[in-house]
KOLZA-688323 format. One record per residue (C-alpha): residue in one letter; y, z, x. Coordinates in steps of 0.2 Angstrom, whole numbers, plus 5000, padded with zeros to 4 digits. Example, Ala and Ser with C-alpha at 12.3 -4.5 7.8 and 13.67 -1.06 7.14 Angstrom:
BEGIN
- A;4978;5039;5062 .
- S;4995;5036;5068 .
This chain:
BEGIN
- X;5620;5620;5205 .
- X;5638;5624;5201 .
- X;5648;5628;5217 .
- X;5654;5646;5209 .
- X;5635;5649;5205 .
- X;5631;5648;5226 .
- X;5645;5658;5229 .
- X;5641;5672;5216 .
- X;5623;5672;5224 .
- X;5625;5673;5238 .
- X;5637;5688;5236 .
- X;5624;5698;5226 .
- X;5613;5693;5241 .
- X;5623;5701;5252 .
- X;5618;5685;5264 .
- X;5623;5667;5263 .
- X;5602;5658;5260 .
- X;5610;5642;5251 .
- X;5624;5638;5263 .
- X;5611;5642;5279 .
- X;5599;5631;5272 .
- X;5610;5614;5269 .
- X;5618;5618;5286 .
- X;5597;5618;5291 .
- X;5597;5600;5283 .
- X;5612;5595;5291 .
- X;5604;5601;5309 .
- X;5620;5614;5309 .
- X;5619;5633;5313 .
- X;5628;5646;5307 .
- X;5636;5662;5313 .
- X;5634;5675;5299 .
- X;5642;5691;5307 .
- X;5638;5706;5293 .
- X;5647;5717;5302 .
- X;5664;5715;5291 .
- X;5676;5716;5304 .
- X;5690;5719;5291 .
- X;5681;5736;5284 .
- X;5688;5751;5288 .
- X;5681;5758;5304 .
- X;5686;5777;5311 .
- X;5677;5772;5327 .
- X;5670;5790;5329 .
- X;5655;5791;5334 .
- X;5649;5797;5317 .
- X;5653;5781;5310 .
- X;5642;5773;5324 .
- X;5627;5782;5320 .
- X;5626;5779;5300 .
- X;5629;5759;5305 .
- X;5615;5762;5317 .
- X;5605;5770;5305 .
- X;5608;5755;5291 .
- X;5606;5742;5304 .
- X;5589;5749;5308 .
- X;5583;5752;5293 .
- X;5586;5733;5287 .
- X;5576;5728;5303 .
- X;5562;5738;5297 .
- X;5564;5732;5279 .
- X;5563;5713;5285 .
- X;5550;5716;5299 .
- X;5540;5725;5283 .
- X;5542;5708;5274 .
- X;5539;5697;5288 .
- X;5521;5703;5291 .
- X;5516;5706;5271 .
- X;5505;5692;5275 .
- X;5501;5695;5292 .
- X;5510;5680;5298 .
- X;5527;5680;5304 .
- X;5536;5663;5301 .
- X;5549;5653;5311 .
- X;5563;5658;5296 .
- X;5557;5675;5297 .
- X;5557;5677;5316 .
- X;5575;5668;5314 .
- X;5579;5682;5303 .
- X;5571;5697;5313 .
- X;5580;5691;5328 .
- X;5597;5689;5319 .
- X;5596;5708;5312 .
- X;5592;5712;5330 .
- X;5607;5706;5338 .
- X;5618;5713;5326 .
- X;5607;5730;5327 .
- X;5614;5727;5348 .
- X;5632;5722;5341 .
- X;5632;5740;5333 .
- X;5626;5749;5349 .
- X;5637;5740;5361 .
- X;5650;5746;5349 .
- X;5645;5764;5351 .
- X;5645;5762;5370 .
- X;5663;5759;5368 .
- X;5666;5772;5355 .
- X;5659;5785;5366 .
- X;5668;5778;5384 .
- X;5684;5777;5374 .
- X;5681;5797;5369 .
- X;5675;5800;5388 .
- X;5690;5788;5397 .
Protein backbone atom coordinates (compact mmCIF):
# COMPACT_ATOMS: atom_id res chain seq x y z
CA UNK A 1 0.00 0.00 0.00
CA UNK A 2 1.12 3.38 -1.22
CA UNK A 3 2.67 5.43 1.70
CA UNK A 4 0.06 8.51 0.84
CA UNK A 5 -2.80 5.86 0.99
CA UNK A 6 -1.80 5.05 5.09
CA UNK A 7 -1.48 8.49 5.53
CA UNK A 8 -4.91 9.50 3.97
CA UNK A 9 -6.48 6.51 6.11
CA UNK A 10 -5.44 7.09 8.86
CA UNK A 11 -6.48 10.76 8.78
CA UNK A 12 -10.18 9.73 7.86
CA UNK A 13 -9.72 7.33 10.83
CA UNK A 14 -9.18 9.95 12.95
CA UNK A 15 -6.49 7.40 14.65
CA UNK A 16 -3.31 5.98 13.33
CA UNK A 17 -4.33 1.57 13.11
CA UNK A 18 -1.65 1.00 10.27
CA UNK A 19 1.41 2.69 11.87
CA UNK A 20 0.26 1.07 15.45
CA UNK A 21 0.04 -2.19 14.05
CA UNK A 22 3.73 -2.29 12.25
CA UNK A 23 5.11 -0.55 15.35
CA UNK A 24 3.07 -3.91 17.19
CA UNK A 25 5.42 -6.17 14.78
CA UNK A 26 8.28 -4.43 15.51
CA UNK A 27 7.64 -4.84 19.38
CA UNK A 28 7.38 -0.84 19.57
CA UNK A 29 4.64 1.27 21.20
CA UNK A 30 3.20 4.37 20.40
CA UNK A 31 2.06 7.50 22.08
CA UNK A 32 -1.08 8.71 20.21
CA UNK A 33 -2.07 11.94 22.27
CA UNK A 34 -5.68 12.94 20.49
CA UNK A 35 -5.90 15.72 22.47
CA UNK A 36 -4.32 18.16 19.51
CA UNK A 37 -2.24 20.38 21.61
CA UNK A 38 -2.04 22.88 18.80
CA UNK A 39 -6.07 23.46 18.67
CA UNK A 40 -7.18 26.39 19.92
CA UNK A 41 -8.04 26.14 23.56
CA UNK A 42 -10.08 29.13 25.70
CA UNK A 43 -9.26 27.00 28.85
CA UNK A 44 -12.76 28.13 30.35
CA UNK A 45 -14.26 25.81 31.93
CA UNK A 46 -16.80 25.55 29.22
CA UNK A 47 -14.52 24.24 26.95
CA UNK A 48 -13.65 21.54 29.56
CA UNK A 49 -16.86 20.25 29.84
CA UNK A 50 -17.77 19.76 25.86
CA UNK A 51 -14.12 17.85 25.84
CA UNK A 52 -15.44 15.87 28.74
CA UNK A 53 -18.45 15.16 27.24
CA UNK A 54 -16.67 13.91 23.56
CA UNK A 55 -14.10 12.16 25.44
CA UNK A 56 -16.83 10.11 27.35
CA UNK A 57 -18.91 9.58 24.87
CA UNK A 58 -16.06 7.75 22.50
CA UNK A 59 -15.35 5.52 25.72
CA UNK A 60 -18.83 4.56 25.64
CA UNK A 61 -18.77 4.08 21.87
CA UNK A 62 -15.59 1.72 21.97
CA UNK A 63 -16.76 -0.07 25.26
CA UNK A 64 -20.18 -0.60 23.03
CA UNK A 65 -17.93 -2.18 20.47
CA UNK A 66 -15.80 -3.97 22.69
CA UNK A 67 -18.44 -6.16 24.19
CA UNK A 68 -20.76 -6.71 20.78
CA UNK A 69 -19.59 -10.12 21.22
CA UNK A 70 -19.57 -10.36 24.66
CA UNK A 71 -15.74 -10.66 24.83
CA UNK A 72 -13.47 -7.88 25.34
CA UNK A 73 -9.96 -8.50 23.51
CA UNK A 74 -6.41 -7.68 24.42
CA UNK A 75 -6.68 -4.77 21.28
CA UNK A 76 -9.81 -3.70 22.64
CA UNK A 77 -8.89 -3.41 26.41
CA UNK A 78 -5.63 -1.78 24.85
CA UNK A 79 -8.04 0.53 23.29
CA UNK A 80 -10.50 1.11 26.22
CA UNK A 81 -7.65 1.83 28.39
CA UNK A 82 -5.99 4.40 25.92
CA UNK A 83 -9.48 6.55 25.74
CA UNK A 84 -9.44 6.17 29.46
CA UNK A 85 -6.37 8.02 30.08
CA UNK A 86 -6.99 10.66 27.72
CA UNK A 87 -10.73 10.83 29.23
CA UNK A 88 -8.13 11.48 32.86
CA UNK A 89 -5.90 13.91 30.69
CA UNK A 90 -8.94 16.02 30.01
CA UNK A 91 -10.22 16.13 33.68
CA UNK A 92 -6.72 16.89 35.08
CA UNK A 93 -6.93 19.75 32.75
CA UNK A 94 -10.23 20.92 34.06
CA UNK A 95 -8.75 20.80 37.62
CA UNK A 96 -6.29 23.27 36.49
CA UNK A 97 -8.72 25.18 34.60
CA UNK A 98 -10.81 25.66 37.57
CA UNK A 99 -7.68 26.39 40.22
CA UNK A 100 -6.32 28.72 37.73
CA UNK A 101 -10.12 30.62 37.96
CA UNK A 102 -9.97 30.10 41.90
CA UNK A 103 -5.86 31.07 42.46
Amino acid sequence: MPIDAVINLEKAAGYPHVTSALAELQGTTLSHDERRSNSPKTGDVNYDIIALSQRFAMLMSKYQQSIEDGIITVNEAKRLLKETSLLQQVLIDMKLHLEDENG
